[in-house]
N, C-alpha and C positions, 0 to 999 in steps of 0.2 A: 200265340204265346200262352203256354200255361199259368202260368203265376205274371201278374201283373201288379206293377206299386199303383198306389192314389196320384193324382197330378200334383195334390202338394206338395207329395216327396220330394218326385221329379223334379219341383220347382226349386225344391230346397238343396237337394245334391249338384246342380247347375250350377246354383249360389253358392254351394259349396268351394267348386272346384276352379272359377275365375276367382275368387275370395284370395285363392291359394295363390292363383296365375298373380293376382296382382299383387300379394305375399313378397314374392318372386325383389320386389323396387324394396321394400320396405329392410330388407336385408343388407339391402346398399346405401348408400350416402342418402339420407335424404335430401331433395332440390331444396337448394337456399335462394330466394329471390330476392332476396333482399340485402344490404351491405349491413355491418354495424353500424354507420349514421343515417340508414332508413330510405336510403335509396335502392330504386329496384334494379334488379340486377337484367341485362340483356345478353343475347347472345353477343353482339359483338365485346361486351366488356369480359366474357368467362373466358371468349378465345385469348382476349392482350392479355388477363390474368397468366395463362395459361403459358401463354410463349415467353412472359416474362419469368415464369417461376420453372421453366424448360430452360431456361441462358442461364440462370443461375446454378442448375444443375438438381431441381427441386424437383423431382419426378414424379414424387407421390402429391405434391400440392398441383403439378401442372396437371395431373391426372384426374385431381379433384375438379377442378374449372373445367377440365373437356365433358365430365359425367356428367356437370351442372347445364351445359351447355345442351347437350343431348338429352338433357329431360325435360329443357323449356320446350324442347322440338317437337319431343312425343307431347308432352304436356297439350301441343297445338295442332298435334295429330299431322304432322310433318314427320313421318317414318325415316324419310328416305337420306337426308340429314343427323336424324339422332341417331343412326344407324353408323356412319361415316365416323361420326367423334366418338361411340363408345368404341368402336375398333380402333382412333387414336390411341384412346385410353388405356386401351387392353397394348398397346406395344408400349406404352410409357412402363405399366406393373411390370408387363416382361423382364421389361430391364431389368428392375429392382427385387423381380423372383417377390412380387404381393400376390400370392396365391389367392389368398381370401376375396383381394379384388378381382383379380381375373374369374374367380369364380362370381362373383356380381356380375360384373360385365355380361359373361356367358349368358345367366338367366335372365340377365332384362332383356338381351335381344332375343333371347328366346321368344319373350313374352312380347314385344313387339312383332315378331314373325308372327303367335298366336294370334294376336290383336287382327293381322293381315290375311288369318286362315290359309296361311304360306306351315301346314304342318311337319312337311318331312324338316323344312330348316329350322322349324321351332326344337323339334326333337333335338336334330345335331347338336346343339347352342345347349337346351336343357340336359344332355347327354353330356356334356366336355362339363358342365357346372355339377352333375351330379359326381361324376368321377372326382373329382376334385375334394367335396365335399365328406367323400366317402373318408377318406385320408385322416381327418382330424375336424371337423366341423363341430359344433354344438350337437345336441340330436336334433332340436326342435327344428335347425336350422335344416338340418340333413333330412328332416320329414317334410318338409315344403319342397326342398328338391326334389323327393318321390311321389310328393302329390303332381308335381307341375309337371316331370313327365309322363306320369301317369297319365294326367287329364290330356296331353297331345296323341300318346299311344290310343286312347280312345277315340279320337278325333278319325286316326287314322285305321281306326276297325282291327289294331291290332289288342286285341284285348285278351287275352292271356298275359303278353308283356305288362300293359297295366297292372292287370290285376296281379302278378307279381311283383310289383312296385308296392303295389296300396299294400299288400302282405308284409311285406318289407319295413314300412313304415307305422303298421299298426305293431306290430311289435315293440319295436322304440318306444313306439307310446305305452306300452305295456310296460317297459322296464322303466318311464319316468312317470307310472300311475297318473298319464293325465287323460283322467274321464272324458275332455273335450272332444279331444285329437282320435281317441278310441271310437266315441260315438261315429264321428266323422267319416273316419275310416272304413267304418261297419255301414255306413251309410250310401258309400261311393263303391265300398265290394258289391253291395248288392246290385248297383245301378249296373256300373260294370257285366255283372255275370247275366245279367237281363238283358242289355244290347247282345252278350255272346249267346244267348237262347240258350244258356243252364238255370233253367227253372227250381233243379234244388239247390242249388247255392245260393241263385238270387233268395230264395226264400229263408234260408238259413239265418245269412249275412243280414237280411231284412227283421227277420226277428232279433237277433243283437242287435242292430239299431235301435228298435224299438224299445228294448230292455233298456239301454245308456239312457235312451233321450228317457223316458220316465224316473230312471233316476236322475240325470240333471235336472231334470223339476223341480223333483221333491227338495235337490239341494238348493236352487232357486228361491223354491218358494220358503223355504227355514231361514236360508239367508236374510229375506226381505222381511218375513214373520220378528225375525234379531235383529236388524236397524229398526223396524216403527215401535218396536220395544222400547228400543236403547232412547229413539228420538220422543219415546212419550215420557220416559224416567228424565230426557234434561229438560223438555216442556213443565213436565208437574217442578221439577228442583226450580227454572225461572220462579214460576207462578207463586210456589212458597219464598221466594225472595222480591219480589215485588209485594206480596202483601206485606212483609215487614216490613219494609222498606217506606210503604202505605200509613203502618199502624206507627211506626214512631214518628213519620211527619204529625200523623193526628195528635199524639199523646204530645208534642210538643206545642202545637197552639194550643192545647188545652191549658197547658202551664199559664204561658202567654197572658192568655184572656183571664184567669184566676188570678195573676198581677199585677193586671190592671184596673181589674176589679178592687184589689185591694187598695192601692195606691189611693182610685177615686174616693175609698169607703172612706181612709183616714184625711182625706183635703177638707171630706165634707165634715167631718168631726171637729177639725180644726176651726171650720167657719164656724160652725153651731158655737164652739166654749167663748170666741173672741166675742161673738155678740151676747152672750147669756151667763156667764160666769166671772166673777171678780181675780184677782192675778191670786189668790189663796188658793180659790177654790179652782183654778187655771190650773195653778200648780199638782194640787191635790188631782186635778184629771191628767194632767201630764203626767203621774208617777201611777196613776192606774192605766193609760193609754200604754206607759213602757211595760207597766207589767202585760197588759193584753197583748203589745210588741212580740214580748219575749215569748210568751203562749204562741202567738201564731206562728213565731220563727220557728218555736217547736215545734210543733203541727205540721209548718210547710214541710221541716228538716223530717218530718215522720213520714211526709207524702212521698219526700222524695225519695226515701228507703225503701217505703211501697214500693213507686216506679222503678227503684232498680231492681228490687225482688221481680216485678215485674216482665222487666226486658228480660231478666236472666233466666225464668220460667219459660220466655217466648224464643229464647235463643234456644234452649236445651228443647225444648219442643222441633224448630225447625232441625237442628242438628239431628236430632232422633229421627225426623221424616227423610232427612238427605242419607242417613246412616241404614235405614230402610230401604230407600230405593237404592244404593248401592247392591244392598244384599238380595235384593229380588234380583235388582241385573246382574250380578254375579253370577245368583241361581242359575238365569236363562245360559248365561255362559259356559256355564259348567253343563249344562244340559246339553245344549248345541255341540260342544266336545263330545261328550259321550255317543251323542246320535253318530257325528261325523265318525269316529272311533268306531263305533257299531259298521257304520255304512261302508269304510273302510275293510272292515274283516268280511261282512258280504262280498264286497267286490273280488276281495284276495280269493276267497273260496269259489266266486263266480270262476276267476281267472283261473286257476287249477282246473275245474271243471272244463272248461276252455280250452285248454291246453288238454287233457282227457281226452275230448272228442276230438282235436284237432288230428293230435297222434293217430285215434282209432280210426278216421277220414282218410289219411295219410294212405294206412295200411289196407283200408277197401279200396281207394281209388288204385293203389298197385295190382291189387287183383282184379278188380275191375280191366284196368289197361291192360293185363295178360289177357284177359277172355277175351277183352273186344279186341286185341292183334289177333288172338285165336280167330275170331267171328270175322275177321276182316278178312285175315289169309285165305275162308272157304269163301266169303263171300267172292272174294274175287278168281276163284278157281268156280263156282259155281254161273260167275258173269260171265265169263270168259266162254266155260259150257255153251250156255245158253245166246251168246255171241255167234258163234263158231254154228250150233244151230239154227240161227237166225238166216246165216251165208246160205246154209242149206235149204232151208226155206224158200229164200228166195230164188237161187237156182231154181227149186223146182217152178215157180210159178211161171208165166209166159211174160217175155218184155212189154212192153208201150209199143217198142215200133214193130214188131212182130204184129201186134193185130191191128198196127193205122196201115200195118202193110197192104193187107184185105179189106179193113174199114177206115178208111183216113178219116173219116169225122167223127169221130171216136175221143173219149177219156174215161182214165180209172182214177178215182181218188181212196185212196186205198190208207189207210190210219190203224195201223196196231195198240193199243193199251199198251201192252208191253213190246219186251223186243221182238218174242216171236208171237203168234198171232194163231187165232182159232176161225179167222174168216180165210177163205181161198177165193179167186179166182180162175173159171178155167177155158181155154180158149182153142178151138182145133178146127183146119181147115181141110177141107178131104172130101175125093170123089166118090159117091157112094157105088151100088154095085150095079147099077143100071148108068156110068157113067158122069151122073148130074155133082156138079160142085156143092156142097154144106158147107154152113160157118156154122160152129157149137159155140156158145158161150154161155156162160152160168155163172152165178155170183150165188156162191156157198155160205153159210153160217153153222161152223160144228159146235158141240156142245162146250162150254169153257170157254175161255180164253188163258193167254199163256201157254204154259208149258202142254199141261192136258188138253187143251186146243189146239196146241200144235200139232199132236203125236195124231189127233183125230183129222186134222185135218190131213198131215201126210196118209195117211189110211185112204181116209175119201179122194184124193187125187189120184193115187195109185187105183187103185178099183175104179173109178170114171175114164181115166186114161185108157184101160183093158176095155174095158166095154166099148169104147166108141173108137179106138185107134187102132184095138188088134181087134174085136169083133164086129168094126164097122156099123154099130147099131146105132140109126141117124134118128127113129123117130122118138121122140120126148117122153112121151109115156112109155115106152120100153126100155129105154135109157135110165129112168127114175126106178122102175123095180130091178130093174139089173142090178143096180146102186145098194136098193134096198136090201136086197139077198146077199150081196156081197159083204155089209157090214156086218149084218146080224152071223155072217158065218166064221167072218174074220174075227168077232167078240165073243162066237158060243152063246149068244143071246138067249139059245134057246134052252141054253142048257145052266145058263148062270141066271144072275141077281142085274147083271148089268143092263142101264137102259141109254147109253149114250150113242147119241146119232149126229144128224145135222137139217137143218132146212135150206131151202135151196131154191132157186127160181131158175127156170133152163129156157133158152129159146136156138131153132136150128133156120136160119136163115136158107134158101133158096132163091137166087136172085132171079137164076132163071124163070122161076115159076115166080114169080114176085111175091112167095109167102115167105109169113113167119108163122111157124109155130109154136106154142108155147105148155110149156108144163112146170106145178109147182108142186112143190113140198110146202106145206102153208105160205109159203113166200108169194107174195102177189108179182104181176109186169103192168108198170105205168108204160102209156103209150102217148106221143098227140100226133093227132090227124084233123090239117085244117083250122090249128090253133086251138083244137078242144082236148081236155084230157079224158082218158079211156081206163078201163082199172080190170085186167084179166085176173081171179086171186085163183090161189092157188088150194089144190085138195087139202083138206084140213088132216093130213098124216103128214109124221114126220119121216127120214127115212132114219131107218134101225128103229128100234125100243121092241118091244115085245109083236107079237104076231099078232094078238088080239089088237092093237092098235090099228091092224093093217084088214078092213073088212072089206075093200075093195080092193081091185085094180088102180091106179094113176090112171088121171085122166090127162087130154092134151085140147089144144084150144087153136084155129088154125086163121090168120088173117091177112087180108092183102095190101103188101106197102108197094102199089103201084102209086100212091100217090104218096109224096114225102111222107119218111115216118119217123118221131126220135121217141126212141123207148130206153128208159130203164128198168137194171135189176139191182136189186143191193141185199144187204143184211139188214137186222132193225138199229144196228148201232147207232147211226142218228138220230132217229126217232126216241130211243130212249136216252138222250144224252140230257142231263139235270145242267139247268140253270137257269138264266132269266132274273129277274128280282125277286122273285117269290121261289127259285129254285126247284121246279116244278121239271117232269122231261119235256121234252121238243113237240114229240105228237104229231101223228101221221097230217093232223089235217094242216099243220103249221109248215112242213113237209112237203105234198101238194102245191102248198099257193107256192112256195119258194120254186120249186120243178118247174112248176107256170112260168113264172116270172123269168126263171132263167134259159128256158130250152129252146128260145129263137139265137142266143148269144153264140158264137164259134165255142169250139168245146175247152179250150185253154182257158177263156173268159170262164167259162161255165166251173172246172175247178177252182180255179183261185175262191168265184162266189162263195162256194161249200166250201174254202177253209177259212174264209173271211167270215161267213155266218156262224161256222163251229167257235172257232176262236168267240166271236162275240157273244155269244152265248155259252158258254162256259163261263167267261171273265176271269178272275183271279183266284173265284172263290173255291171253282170248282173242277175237280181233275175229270178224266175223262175216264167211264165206268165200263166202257165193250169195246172190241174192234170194231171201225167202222168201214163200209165198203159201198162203194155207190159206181155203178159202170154205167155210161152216159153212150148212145150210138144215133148216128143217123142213117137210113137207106131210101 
């Protein structure tokens, strides 16, 4: 995948999208388990509810106790029962044409078929509740419905459908400016367009998420900055009302204890005159005691003016801190508006912008979809070609039972890269001119693969065909320059820039004489004899490329399989086939021990091996880079 989210995304659009699934109940009645005198409610009491408010003719109540009924069930994860009574349910609404409930009904059991990973019946269920909804719902309510078939269309890899849904519903949310439901949306397109392997849309849609959710933050975090505001202006307003509260209990035992001070002062004056003074001079202190009376009552009456001036300075003081802290929160109020206000016209000109690009997407993906119909239509008249070439191909080359006809112990494991192929195989059986039986066989590797491999390999077949079938030329090394004069004359080699040939391993059997001989174009022949492996390689020229390449003759190499012999020829296609853990190629000597290991087995056994070891070593990571050809004999 190109563009890949974080796992917390993932984690959080999952969350997203059962959030929704389980939305889906919240829409409907919610379960009441309990009576109004605080008894719990059971299944069998929702049913008699139920049939009792059914006799009465009560449709819509009877149909409330079935719903109740069917959510203590799912509640207990007993599907197969809450399932039964929301379909009661749904024929009681029938009756009475409650659209809104039959639209409930639809999407819980949708949401219980989800719950069951039963998705095509989840769809059906969220599909009859979305139609419904379509009609006159709320929107918020109609964008749960398109999240919750959305979320099963994905389930079911139909994700185009989804993400037409979730488009659907991010709109809505755009004409009722709710940031939530926008983020959301933006959130699950992306997820969506990532299971579909569109890397620029997931990536897009991922960036608008990313933009929302930073701004729900910021709203976030201002919100909460505006309550511990608001909650430290009522903490300070207590705090100044508790110390008053403080300061006049004090101010008032203060009185208190100056009263009683008093009180004491004049018991004790009294005692002092009765023992030390005559009833004249008694009197005479009694009419200076009322005069000192009326002083102090003046004094007190002057203290206690003070204490009002007092409190009335400590009121108008707290008053002025509460008329304070109003005004500082007000402030923040009025600030926090304006931001949102601010934050609000960003989003509008976001959304315009939005709507900009959506349009200008709109109008590339139509041109887009003309080219790629365009690129589709050649491609498959190009396929088709090269199909149709492929038949041809293989016409030309020789069957399997054509040569177990001559060699029954015999396999070809024969693997094109593409459909047609730049490896050949070639195979001919014929009396030479002194009467004696040959088998030709050779295992080719032309230059390319594909199409330009093809066309060289039809070349090289035709020109090896000539030489060994209309001009009977049996032995190896005169069969290889044949070869070689023939390409270079059929390309103008000599006369162009072109260097394109092939390599090749040839061996010409004689049974009668019990040889093999052998001749290569760099291509080596594995042999075993006796359970040991033998390695004939081949002249280090290729056939075709320039003249100068060619400073000798071909040579040939001649050996006798009087005693069992299984030899192979191949191309290097396996050999350089990439993979393994470290992704490395196969390599001749990895190669070898495999030949070993496998060339006592019957020869059937013997391919399956080589496609059991290809397969395994490529794995999933890695495609396969050459054609590959390996011919397996025994004599």
């Amino acid at each position: 995948m190109i563009f890949s989210t974080p796992f917390f995304w993932r984690v959080f659009y999952v969350s997203i999208f059962f959030l929704c699934l389980k939305g889906s109940v919240s829409l409907f009645a919610q379960p009441q388990f309990f009576t109004a005198d605080g008894q719990k409610l059971t299944v069998e009491m929702c049913l008699e509810a139920a049939a009792k408010r059914q006799q009465e003719g009560d449709f819509r109540g009877a149909s409330d106790f079935l719903n109740k009924a069917a959510l203590i069930h799912w509640e207990k994860k007993e599907y197969a029962p809450a399932i039964q009574h929301f379909k009661k349910s749904l024929d009681l609404n029938q009756k009475v044409d409650n659209q809104t409930g039959i639209a409930g009904i639809y999407s819980n059991m949708g949401t219980i078929y989800a719950d069951l990973e039963k998705y095509d019946s989840a769809h059906f269920y969220f599909d009859k509740s979305l139609k419904i909804r379509r009609k006159g719902a709320a929107k918020q309510t109609l964008i749960s419905s398109l999240i919750n078939s959305s979320v099963v269309l994905n389930n079911l890899k139909r994700h185009n459908e989804a993400a037409a849904l979730l488009t659907e519903a991010l709109d809505l949310a755009k004409e009722t400016n709710d940031v939530e439901q926008m983020k959301s949306c933006y959130g699950m397109l992306a997820e969506t367009y990532e299971k579909a392997g569109d890397s620029e849309k997931t990536r897009y849609y991922f960036d608008m998420y990313r933009g929302f959710h930073e701004l729900s933050q910021r709203k976030k975090i201002e919100s909460v900055k505006e309550q511990a505001e608001q909650e430290r202006l009522r903490a300070a307003l207590l705090e100044a009302e508790k110390e008053k509260a403080d300061l006049m209990v004090i101010l008032k035992e203060a009185e208190i204890k100056k009263e009683k001070q008093k009180v004491a002062a004049k018991d004790d004056a009294l005692s002092r005159l009765e023992a030390n003074y005559s009833k004249q001079e008694l009197a005479m202190r009694v009419l200076e005691q009322e005069t000192e009376l009326k002083d102090a009552k003046f004094a007190k009456q002057q203290a206690e003016n003070e204490q009002q001036i007092a409190r009335q300075r400590l009121w108008i003081l707290g008053t002025s801190a509460v008329l304070i802290l109003v005004v500082i929160a007000s402030f923040f109020v009025y600030r926090s508006k304006q931001q949102k206000k601010a934050a609000n016209f960003v989003l509008k000109q976001k959304n315009q912008e939005i709507s900009l690009q959506q349009r200008e997407i709109l109008s590339q993906n139509r041109k887009l979809a003309i080219a790629l119909d365009e690129i589709e239509h050649k491609n498959r008249d190009i396929t088709a070609s090269i199909t149709y070439a492929k038949r041809i191909q293989e016409a030309m080359l020789p069957t399997v039972a054509d040569i177990r006809a001559v060699l029954p112990e015999s396999f070809v494991f024969f693997r094109p890269r593409d459909l047609v192929s730049g490896d050949f195989y070639f195979f001919h059986h014929l009396q030479d001119k002194e009467g004696n039986e040959k088998t030709i066989l050779a295992a080719v590797d032309c230059t390319g693969h594909g199409v330009p491999g093809a066309f060289m390999s039809m070349i090289g077949n035709e020109i090896l065909s000539r030489v060994v079938k209309e001009r009977k030329i049996v032995e190896p090394a005169k069969i290889l320059t044949q070869l070689n004069k023939g390409i270079q004359n059929a390309l103008h080699q000599n006369q162009t820039q072109n260097r394109d040939g092939m390599d090749l391993a040839l061996v010409v059997l004689d049974k009668k004489a019990q040889t093999l001989t052998f001749a290569g174009a760099k291509n080596p022949l594995y042999y075993f004899q006796n359970g040991n492996l033998e390695v004939l390689k081949g002249d280090k020229m290729p056939i075709g490329g320039d003249a100068r390449e060619h400073q000798s003759e071909f040579s040939q190499t001649q050996i006798s399989i009087a005693s069992p012999t299984t030899f192979y020829l191949f191309s290097d296609g396996f050999q350089d086939q990439f993979g393994g853990e470290l992704g490395k190629k196969y390599m001749t000597g990895n190669f070898k021990k495999l030949l070993t290991k496998i060339h006592t087995e019957d020869f059937d056994t013997q391919a399956r091996i080589l496609e059991t070891e290809l397969q395994n070593w490529r794995g999933l990571k890695h495609n396969q880079v050459d054609d590959i050809l390996v011919m397996g004999v025994k004599v």
